[in-house]
C-alpha positions in Angstrom: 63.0 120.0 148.3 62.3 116.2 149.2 62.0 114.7 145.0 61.6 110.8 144.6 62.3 109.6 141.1 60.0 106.3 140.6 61.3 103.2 138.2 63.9 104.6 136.4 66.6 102.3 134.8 69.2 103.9 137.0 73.0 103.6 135.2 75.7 104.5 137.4 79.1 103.2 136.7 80.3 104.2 139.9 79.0 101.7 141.6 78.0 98.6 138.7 74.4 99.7 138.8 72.1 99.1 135.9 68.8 98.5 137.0 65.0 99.4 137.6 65.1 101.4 141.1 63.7 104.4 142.7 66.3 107.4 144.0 65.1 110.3 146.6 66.7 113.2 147.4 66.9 115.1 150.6 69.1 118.5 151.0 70.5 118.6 147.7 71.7 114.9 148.5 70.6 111.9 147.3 69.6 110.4 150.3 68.4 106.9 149.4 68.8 104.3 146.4 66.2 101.1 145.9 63.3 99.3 145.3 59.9 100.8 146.2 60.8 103.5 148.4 57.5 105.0 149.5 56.1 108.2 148.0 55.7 109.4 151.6 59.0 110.0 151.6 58.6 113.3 149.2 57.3 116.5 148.8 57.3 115.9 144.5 57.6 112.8 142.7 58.6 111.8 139.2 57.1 108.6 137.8 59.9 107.9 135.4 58.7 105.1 134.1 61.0 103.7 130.2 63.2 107.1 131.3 66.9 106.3 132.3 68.6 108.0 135.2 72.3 108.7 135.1 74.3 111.1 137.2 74.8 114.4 135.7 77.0 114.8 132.8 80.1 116.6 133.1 81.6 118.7 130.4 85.7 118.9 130.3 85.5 121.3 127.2 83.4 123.9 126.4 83.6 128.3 125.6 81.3 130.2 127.5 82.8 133.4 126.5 82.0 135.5 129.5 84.0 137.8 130.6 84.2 139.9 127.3 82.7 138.1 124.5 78.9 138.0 125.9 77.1 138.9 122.3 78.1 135.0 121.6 77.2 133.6 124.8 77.1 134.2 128.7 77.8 131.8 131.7 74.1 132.2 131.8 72.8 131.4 128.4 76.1 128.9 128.3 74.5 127.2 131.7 71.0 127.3 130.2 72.4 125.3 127.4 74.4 122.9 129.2 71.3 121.8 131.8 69.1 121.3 128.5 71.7 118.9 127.0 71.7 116.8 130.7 74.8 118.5 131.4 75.2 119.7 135.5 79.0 120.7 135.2 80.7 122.7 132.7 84.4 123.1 132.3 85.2 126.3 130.5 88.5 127.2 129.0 90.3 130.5 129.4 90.4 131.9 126.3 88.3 134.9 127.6 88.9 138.4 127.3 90.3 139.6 129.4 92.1 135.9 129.8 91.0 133.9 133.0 95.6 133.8 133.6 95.0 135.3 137.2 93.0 134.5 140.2 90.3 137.5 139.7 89.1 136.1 136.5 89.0 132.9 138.5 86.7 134.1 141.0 84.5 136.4 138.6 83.4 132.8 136.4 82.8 131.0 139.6 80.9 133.6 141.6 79.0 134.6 138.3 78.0 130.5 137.9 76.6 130.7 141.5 74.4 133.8 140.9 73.2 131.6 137.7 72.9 128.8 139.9 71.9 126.4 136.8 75.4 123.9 136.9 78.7 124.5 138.2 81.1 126.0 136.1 84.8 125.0 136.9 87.2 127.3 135.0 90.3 126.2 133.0 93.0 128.7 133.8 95.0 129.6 131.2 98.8 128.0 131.4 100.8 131.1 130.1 99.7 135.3 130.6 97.7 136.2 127.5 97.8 132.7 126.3 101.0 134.2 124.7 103.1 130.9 125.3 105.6 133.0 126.6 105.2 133.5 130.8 103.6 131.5 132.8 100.5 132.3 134.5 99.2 133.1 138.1 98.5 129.2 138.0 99.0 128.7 142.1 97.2 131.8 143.0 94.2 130.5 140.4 94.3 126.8 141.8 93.8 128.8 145.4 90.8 130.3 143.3 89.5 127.6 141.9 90.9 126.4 138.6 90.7 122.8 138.2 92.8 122.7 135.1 95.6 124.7 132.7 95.3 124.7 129.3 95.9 127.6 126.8 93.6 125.8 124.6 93.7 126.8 121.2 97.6 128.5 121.5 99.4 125.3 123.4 102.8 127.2 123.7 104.9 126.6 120.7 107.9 126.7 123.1 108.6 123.1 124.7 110.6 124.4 127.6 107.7 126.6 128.6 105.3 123.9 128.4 107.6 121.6 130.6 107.9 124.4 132.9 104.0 124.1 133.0 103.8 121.0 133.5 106.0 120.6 136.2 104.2 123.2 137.7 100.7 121.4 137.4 102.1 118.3 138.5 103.4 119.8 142.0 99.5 121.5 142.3 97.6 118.3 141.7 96.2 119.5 138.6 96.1 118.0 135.1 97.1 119.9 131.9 94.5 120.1 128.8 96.6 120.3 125.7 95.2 121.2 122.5 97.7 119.5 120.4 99.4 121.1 117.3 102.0 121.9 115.5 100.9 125.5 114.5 103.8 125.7 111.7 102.0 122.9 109.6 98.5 123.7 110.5 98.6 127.7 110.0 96.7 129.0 107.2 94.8 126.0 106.6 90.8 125.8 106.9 89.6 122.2 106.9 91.2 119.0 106.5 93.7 118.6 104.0 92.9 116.3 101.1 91.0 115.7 98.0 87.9 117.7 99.3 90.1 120.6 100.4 92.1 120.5 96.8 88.7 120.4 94.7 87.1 123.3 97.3 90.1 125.4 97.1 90.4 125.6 100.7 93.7 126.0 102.0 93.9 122.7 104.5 95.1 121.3 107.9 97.3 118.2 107.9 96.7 115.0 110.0 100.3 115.1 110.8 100.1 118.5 112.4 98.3 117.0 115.3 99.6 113.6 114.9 103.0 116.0 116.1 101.8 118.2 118.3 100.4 115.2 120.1 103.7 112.9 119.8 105.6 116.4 121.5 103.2 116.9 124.5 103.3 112.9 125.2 107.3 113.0 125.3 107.3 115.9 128.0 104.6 114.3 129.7 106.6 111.3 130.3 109.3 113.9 131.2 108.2 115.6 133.8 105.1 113.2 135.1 102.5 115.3 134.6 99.2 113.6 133.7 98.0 115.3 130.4 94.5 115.3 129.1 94.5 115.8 125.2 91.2 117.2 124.4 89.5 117.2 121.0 91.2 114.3 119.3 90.3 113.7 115.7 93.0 111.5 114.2 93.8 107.9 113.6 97.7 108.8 114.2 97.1 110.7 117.4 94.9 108.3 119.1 97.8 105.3 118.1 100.6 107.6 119.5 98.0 107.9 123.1 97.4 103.9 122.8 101.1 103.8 122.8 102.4 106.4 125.5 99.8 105.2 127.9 101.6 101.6 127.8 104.7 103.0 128.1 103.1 104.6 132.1 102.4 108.1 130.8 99.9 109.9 132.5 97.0 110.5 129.7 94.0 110.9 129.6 91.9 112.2 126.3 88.7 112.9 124.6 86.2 112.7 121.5 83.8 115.4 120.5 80.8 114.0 119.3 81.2 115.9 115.7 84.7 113.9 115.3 82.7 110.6 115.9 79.2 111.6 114.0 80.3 113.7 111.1 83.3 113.5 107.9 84.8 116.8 106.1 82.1 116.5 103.6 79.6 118.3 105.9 81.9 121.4 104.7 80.4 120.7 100.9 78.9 123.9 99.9 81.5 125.7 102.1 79.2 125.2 105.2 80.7 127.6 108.2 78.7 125.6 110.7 81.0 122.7 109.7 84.3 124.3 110.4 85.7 123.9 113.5 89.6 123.2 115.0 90.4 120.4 114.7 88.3 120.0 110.9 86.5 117.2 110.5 88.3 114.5 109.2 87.8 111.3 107.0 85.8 108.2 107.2 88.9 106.3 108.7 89.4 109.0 111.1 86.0 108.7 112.1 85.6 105.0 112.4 89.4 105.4 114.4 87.5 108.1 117.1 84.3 105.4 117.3 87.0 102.7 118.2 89.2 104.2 120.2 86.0 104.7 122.5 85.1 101.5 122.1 88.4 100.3 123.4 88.7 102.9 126.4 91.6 104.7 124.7 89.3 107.9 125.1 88.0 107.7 128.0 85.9 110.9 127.8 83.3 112.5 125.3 83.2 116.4 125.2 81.4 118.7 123.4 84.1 121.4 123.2 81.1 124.2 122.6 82.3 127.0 120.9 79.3 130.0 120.4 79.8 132.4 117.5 77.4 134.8 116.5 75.6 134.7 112.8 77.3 137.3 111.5 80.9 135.8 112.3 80.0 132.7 110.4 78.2 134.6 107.6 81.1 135.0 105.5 83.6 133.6 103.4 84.9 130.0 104.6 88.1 131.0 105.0 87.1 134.2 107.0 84.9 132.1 109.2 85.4 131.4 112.9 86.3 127.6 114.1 83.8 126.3 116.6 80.5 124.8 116.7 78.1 124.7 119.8 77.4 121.0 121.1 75.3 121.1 124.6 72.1 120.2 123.3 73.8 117.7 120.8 75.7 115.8 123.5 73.2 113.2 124.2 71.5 112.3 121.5 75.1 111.7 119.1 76.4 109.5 121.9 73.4 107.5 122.5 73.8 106.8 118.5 77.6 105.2 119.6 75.4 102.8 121.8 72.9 102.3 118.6 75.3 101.1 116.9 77.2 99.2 119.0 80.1 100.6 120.3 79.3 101.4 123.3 77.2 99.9 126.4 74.6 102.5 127.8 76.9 102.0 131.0 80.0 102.2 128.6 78.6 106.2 127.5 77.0 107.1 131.0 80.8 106.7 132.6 82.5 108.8 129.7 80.1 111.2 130.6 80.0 111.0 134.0 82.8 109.2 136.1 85.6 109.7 133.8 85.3 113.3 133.9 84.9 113.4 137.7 88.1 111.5 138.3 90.2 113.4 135.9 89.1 116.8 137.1 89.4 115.0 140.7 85.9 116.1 141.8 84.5 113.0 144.2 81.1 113.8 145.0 79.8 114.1 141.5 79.8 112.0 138.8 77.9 109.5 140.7 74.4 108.4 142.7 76.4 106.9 145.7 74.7 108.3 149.1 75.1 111.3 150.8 76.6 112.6 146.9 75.5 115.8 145.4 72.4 115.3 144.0 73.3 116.0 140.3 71.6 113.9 137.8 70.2 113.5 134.7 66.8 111.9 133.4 66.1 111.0 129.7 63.8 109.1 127.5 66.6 107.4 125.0 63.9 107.0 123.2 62.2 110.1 122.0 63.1 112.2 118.9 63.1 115.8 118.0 64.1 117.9 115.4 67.0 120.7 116.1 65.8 123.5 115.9 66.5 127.1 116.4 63.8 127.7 118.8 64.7 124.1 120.6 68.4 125.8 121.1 69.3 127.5 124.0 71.9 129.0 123.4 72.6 132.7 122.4 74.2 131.0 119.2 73.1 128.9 116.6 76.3 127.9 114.8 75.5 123.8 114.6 75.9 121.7 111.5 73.3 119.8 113.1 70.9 121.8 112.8 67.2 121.0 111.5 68.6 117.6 111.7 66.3 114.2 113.6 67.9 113.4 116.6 67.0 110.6 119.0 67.5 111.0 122.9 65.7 113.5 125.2 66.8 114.7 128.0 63.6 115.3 130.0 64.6 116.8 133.7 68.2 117.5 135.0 68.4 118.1 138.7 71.2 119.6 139.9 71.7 120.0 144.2 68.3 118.5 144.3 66.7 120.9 142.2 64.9 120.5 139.0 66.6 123.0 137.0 65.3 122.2 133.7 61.9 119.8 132.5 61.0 119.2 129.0 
């Protein structure tokens, strides 16, 4: 396919760019960037006239289940999903079953991505065997596969001398380490955040400080051993202090902001909403205002959706019994362009926390950007159209979103990934 995109305000951090231009694409490349490049040129055009053209977002975080937990979602439904919410790489952590811990899960994700052939799919392999905290993973033998990250998610081993060992390990591989950072001994048994609303709910809650440590602990062995850390999901005021902090002290850090830490406070779990409770809980207004500045500022230098599929019935229970996680492709755009709304963001500011931030942490040089002779990954959106969430809007094979029936503003209408128009609304 030959595609020329017509007068779109093309925003590409990569290279300064902010402007009115025309982009074509020749063998899955873009080929040419400028001012009235002629429609001869193409075998389809899009006149994208008051649409903005970005390259294609990249997703450090998300679930996408498969292998083993398909009834919630599938690297196909997932990458169905992901294209509709912009998104032309997905980063999908290993908490699989059976684990992606060994180079044959590796390949299985990657090989299943390319018979989907929607996005690429760059699997997180799992830092310890049965994300047990106790032996380390085939990590080597999966970098060989194709892992671009370790991270046991959800289980960060407890034991510090087993993360320093993993560390180490990713450090000598050219790999960062994606921590979810906890202290599991304060945190276990709790729900949602721990406060007034938690007290007058009865729900057994989670503590600031229990990430506020768990974040402090995998900062000090990163300094140890070197390794560059990314700390995903951050939702606290204390956490993102003790990152401003460690990265002027020269450690290697990197972090991220989901867009339900920066949108929403635990009072969307009123009414014990399940669709609302996810890990970390939503916090309060001052942790909120904390994530929006903290973005601001460029201590995150990343948004991430960390998507998290559950079927109805696992959410259709008691709070308590419920499943953390809420899905967030289709959300992704629209709750970041509201960061730009109100002003604490540049469009250019959100398109490279999107975009070239993730590209340079997962070290991945020809995406994230609209230079020539780059993959031809992009996204095309009309900042601003709205629509209503719906169930039939979703994608998804899950529907567990507190956003949902809600007005959202920011469309993605084509995404184009290897020159080809894989999705148009």
């Amino acid at each position: 396919m030959r595609l020329l995109i017509r007068g779109a305000l093309v925003v590409d951090p990569s290279q300064g760019i902010e402007e009115v231009l025309d982009l074509f694409i020749e063998n899955g490349v873009i080929a040419d960037l400028g001012k009235g490049l002629p429609k001869s040129l193409s075998t389809e055009t899009i006149d994208a006239d008051g649409l903005v053209l970005t390259p294609g977002f990249i997703d450090l975080h998300s679930h996408l289940r498969e292998p083993g937990q398909e009834w919630k979602e599938d690297i196909e439904s997932g990458s169905q999903g992901a294209v509709a919410g912009g998104i032309t790489s997905v980063c999908c952590m290993a908490n699989t079953d059976p684990v992606n811990d060994n180079p044959a899960i590796t390949r299985y994700i990657i090989d299943r991505a390319k018979e989907v052939g929607l996005c690429d799919v760059f699997p997180v392999g799992a830092m310890t065997k049965g994300l047990k905290g106790e032996e380390l993973a085939e990590i080597g033998l999966m970098v060989k596969a194709g892992i671009v990250a370790i991270s046991d998610d959800g289980e960060t081993p407890k034991d510090s001398k087993v993360l320093r060992s993993a560390m180490d390990y990713a450090r000598s591989l050219g790999i960062p380490v994606f921590t979810h950072s906890e202290d599991k001994s304060l945190s276990e048994g709790g729900h949602m955040n721990e406060g007034y609303l938690s007290s007058l709910l009865g729900i057994p809650g989670i503590p600031k400080e229990a990430e506020e440590i768990g974040t402090l602990r995998d900062l000090v062995i990163a300094k140890l051993t070197g390794a560059h850390i990314h700390v995903c999901h951050v939702s606290t005021e204390g956490a993102l202090k003790a990152i401003e902090a460690a990265k002027k002290e020269g450690v290697r850090v990197s972090c991220e902001i989901t867009p339900h830490h920066f949108t929403l406070t635990e009072r969307a779990v009123e009414g014990f909403n399940t669709n609302a409770k996810m890990c970390p809980p939503l916090r309060d207004e001052n942790d909120v205002k904390a994530c929006r500045e903290a973005l601001k500022r460029g201590v995150a230098e990343v948004i991430a959706t960390d998507h998290a599929p559950h079927s109805e019935d696992e959410k259709a229970v008691e709070f308590c019994q419920a499943p953390f996680g809420i899905i967030g492709f289709q959300t992704l755009l629209p709750l970041s362009l509201e960061l730009v709304r109100k002003g604490y963001l540049t469009l250019s500011q959100m398109v490279e926390k999107l975009t070239l931030n993730p590209a340079k942490i997962i070290r991945k040089r020809d995406i994230g950007t609209l230079r020539r002779g780059a993959r031809a990954n992009l996204t095309l959106f009309d900042p601003n159209e709205e629509f209503t969430l719906t169930r039939e809007e979703i994608r998804s094979k899950s529907f567990n979103t507190p956003f949902l029936g809600w007005r959202l503003k920011g469309k993605v209408k084509f995404t184009v990934y290897d020159g080809r128009i894989v999705y148009k609304s």
